[in-house]
C-alpha distance (Angstrom), angle and dihedral (degrees) to the residues before:
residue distance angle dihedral
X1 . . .
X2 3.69 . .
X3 4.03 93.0 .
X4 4.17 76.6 54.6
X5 3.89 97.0 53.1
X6 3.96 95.1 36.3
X7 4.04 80.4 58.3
X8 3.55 99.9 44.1
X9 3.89 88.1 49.2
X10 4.03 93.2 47.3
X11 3.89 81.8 43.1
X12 4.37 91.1 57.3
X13 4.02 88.9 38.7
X14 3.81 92.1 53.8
X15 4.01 88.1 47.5
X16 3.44 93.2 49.7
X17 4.13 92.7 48.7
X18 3.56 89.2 47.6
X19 3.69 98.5 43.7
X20 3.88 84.9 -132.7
X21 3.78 129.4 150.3
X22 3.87 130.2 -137.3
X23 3.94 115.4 -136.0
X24 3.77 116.5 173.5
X25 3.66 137.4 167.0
X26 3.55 124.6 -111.4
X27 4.30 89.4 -116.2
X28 4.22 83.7 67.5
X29 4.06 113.7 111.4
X30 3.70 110.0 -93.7
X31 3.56 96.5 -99.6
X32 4.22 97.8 63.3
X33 4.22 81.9 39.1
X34 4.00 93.3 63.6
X35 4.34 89.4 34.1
X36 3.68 95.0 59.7
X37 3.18 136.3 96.4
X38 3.34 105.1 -147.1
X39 3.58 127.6 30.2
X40 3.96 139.6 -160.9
X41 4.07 161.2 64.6
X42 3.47 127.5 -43.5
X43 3.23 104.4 -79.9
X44 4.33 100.3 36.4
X45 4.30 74.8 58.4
X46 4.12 97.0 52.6
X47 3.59 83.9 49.8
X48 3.51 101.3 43.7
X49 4.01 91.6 43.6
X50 3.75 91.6 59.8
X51 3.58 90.6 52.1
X52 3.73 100.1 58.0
X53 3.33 128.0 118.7
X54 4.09 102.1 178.7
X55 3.85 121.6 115.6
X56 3.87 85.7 -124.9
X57 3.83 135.1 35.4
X58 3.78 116.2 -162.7
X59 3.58 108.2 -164.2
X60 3.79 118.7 -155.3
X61 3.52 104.0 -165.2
X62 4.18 127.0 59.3
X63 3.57 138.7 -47.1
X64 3.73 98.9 -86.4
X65 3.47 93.4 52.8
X66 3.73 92.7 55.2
X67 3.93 92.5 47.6
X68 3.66 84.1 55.5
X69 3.87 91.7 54.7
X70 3.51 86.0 48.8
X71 3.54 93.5 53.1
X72 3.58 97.7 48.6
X73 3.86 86.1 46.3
X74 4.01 110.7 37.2
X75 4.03 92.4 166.5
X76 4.14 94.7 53.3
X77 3.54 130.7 85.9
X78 3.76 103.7 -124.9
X79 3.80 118.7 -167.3
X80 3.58 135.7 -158.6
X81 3.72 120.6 -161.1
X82 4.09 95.2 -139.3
X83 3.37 115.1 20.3
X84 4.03 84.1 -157.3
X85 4.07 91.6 70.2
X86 4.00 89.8 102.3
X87 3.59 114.8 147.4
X88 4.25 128.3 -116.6
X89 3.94 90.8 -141.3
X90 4.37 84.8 53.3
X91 4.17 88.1 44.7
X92 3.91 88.7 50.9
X93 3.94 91.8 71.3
X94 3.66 109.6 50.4
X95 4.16 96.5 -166.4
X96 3.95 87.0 -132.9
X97 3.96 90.3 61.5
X98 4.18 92.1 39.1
X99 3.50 87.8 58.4
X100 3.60 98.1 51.9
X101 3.71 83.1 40.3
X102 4.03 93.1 57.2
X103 3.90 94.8 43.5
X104 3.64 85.1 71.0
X105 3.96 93.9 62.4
X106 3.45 108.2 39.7
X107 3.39 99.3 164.4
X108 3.41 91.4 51.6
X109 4.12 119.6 105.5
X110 4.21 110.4 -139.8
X111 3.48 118.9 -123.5
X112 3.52 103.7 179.2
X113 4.08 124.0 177.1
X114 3.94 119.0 -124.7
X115 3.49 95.1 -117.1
X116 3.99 82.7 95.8
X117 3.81 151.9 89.4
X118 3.62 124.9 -76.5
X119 3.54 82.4 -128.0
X120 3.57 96.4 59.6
X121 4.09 91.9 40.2
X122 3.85 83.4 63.7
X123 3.62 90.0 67.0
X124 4.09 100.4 44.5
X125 3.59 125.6 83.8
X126 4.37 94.8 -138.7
X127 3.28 130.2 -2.1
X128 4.16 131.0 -132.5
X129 3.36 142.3 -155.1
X130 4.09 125.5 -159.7
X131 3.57 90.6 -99.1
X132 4.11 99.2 51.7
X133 3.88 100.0 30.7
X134 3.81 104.5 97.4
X135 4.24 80.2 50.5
X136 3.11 94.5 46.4
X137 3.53 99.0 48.6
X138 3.99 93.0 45.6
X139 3.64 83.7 59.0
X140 3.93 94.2 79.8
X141 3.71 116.5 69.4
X142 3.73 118.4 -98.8
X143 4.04 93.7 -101.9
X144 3.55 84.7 50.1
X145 4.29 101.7 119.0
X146 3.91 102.3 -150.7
X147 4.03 133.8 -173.1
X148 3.58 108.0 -146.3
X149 4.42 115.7 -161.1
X150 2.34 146.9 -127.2
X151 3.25 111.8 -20.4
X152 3.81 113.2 71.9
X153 3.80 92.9 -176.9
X154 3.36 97.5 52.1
X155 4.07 94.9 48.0
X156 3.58 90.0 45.2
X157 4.08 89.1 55.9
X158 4.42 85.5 48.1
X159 3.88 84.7 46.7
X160 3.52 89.0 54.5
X161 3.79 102.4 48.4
X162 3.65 101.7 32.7
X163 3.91 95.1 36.6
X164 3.81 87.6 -126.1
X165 3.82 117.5 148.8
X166 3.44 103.0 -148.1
X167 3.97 118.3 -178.2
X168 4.19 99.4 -120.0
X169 3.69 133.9 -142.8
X170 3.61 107.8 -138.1
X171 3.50 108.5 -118.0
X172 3.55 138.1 115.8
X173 4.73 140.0 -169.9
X174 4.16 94.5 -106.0
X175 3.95 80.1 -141.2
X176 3.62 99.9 62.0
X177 3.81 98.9 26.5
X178 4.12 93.4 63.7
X179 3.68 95.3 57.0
X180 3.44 109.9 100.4
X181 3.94 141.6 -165.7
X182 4.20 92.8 -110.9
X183 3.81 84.9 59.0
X184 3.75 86.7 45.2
X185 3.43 97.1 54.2
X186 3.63 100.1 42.4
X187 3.58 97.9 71.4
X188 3.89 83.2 40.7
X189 3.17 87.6 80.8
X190 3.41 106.7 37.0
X191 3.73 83.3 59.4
X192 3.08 115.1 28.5
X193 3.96 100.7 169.4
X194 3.45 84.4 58.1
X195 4.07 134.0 120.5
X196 3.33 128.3 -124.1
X197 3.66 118.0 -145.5
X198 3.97 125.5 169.5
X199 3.83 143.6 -179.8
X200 3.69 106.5 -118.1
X201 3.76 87.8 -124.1
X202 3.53 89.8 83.3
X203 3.81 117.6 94.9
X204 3.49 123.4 -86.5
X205 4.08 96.3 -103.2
X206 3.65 86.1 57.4
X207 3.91 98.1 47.8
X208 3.85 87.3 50.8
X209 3.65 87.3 75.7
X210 3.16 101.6 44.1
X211 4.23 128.8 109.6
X212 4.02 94.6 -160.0
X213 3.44 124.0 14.0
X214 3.55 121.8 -175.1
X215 3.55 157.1 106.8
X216 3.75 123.8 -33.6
X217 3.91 94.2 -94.4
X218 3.38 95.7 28.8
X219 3.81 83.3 64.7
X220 4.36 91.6 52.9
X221 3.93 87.3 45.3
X222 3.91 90.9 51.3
X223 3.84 97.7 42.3
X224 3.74 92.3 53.5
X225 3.59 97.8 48.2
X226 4.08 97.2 35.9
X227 3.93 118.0 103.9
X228 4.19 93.1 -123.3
X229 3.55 129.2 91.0
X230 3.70 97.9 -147.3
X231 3.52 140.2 41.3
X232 4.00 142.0 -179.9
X233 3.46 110.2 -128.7
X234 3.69 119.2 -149.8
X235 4.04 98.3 -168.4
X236 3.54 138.1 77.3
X237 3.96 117.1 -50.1
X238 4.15 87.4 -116.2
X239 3.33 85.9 77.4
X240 4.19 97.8 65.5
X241 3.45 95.5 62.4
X242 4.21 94.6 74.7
X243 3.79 89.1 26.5
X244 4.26 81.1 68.1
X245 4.02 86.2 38.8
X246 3.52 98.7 54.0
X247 3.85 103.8 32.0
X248 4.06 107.6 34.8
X249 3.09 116.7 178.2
X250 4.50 97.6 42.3
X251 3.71 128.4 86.4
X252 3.35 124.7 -116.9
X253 4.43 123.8 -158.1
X254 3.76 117.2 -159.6
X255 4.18 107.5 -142.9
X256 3.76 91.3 -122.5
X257 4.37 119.3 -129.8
X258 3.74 84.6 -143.5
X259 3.77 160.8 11.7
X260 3.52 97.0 -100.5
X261 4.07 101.7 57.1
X262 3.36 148.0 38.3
X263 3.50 97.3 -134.3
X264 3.98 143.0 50.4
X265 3.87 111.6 -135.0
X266 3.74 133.1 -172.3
X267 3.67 109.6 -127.5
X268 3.56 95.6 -158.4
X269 4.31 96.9 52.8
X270 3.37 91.1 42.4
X271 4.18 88.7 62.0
X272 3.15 92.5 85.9
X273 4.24 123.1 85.2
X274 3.34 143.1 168.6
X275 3.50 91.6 -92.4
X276 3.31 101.0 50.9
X277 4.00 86.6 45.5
X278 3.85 88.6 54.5
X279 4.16 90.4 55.0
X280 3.60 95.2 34.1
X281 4.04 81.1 66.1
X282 3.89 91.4 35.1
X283 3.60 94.4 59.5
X284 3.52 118.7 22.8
X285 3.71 90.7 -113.1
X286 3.14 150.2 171.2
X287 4.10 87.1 17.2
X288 4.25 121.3 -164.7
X289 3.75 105.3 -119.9
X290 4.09 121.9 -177.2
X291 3.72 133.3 162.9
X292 3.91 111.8 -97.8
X293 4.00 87.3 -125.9
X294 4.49 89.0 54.4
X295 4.18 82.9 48.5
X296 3.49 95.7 52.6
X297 3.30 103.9 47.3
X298 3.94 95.9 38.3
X299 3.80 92.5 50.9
X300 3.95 89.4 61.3
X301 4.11 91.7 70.2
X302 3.58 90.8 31.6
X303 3.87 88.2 60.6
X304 3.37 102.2 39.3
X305 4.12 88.3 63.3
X306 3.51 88.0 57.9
X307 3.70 97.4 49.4
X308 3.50 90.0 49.0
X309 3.93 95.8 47.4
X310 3.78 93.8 46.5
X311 4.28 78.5 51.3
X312 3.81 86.7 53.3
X313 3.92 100.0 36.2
X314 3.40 97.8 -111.7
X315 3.57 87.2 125.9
């Protein structure tokens, strides 16, 4: 415990030296969650990283994320604590394959969500997160014939609700797409007064059980202002820790990927650590770097979400 607060202290010092800022996604352990300075989902992040006016951005989170950041702030030196956080929805759209994939629809417009390379933001024409993509979407006329990557859940749920019928890449969050509707059910009915809330990243047998389904905050807002006092929470186990902050006093039931746990984990956001926080900060390292052409061009869609959530008030 004391090895803990000595680093957490060394951690703020650093910060302060540096005149750096913390951001971190909600899916971080607990300990990174309560250190930073900032806080949220996708899309409360984009938002926040264009806003900053530190020398350095430390992103807690994954690689895209950071390149984001760095995107949104070409003159910064944005660090990630393990440059090994990538992301399984990002790998599942190699940018050489989406670009063969988009010649074949070329009247199609590219609406592609965040979770995604810089590479592959290049080719879009606006990005989305989970808690802008039904606006985002609704902001193309009716005729308008749309990919939608790479998540295929995801656009199949927007599909669904808008009556869209966007052309999908096939690609799916390992974390989300595992869960399944036996799991589900299973703690159904063990608790049956329970709520279900899920991600919409989650397949579509999984979402058909679900009472709220939405983004990653939207989840947090809904469970504190919901009438139950316990919910089953198809998402990643990050996500508990604030659940618990901002609703004391209600349970909350991760949909486990397996047998063996109570819990479903990203491997990749839980790289990074205190530790690795703590020399992250220490040495300037590991540092975002993208070519000034892949910046340009990937801040244009990156933008244009944020115009048209501050148009929606998203933001």
């Amino acid at each position: 415990m004391e090895q803990t607060l000595n680093l957490k202290q060394a951690i703020l010092d650093l910060k302060k030296k540096k005149n750096a800022i913390i951001l971190a996604h909600y899916y971080q352990i607990p300990e990174i969650q309560d250190l930073a300075d900032f806080i949220g989902d996708s899309l409360a992040l984009s938002q926040k990283a264009s806003e900053v006016d530190n020398d350095v951005i430390v992103f807690c989170g994954v690689h895209f994320m950071a390149e984001t950041a760095k995107i949104l702030n070409p003159g910064k030196q944005v660090l990630l604590p393990d440059l090994e956080a990538g992301c399984s929805l990002a790998d599942s759209a190699p940018v050489d394959d989406f670009a063969a994939f988009k010649k074949m629809y070329p009247d199609h417009v590219v609406i592609t969500y965040i979770n995604s390379t810089a590479g592959v933001k290049v080719l879009s024409d606006v990005i989305c997160t989970s808690g802008n993509a039904v606006q985002i979407v609704e902001s193309f006329p009716r005729d308008q014939k749309i990919i939608f990557a790479p998540d295929r859940n995801l656009g199949s749920w927007i599909n669904k609700i808008t009556g869209r019928e966007m052309v999908l890449w096939n690609g799916a969050c390992h974390v989300h797409d595992m869960l399944t509707t036996e799991a589900v059910l299973k703690l159904r009915l063990q608790h049956p007064d329970a709520a279900v809330v899920a991600h919409p990243e989650c397949n579509a047998a999984v979402l058909q059980l679900a009472d709220y389904i939405g983004s990653t905050n939207g989840m947090l807002k809904f469970v504190k202002s919901d009438w139950h006092v316990k919910y089953i929470v198809a998402s990643e186990t990050g996500i508990i820790h604030q659940m618990y902050k901002d609703a004391p006093g209600k349970e909350f039931l991760v949909v486990s990927a397996n047998e063996t746990c109570s819990c479903n984990d990203c491997p990749y956001m839980k790289l990074n650590t205190l530790e690795k926080l703590y020399k992250c900060l220490l040495n300037e390292t590991p540092s975002i770097e993208l070519d000034d052409e892949i910046i340009e061009k990937a801040a244009v869609p990156i933008n244009r979400m944020l115009t048209i959530s501050r148009s929606a008030g998203l933001i």
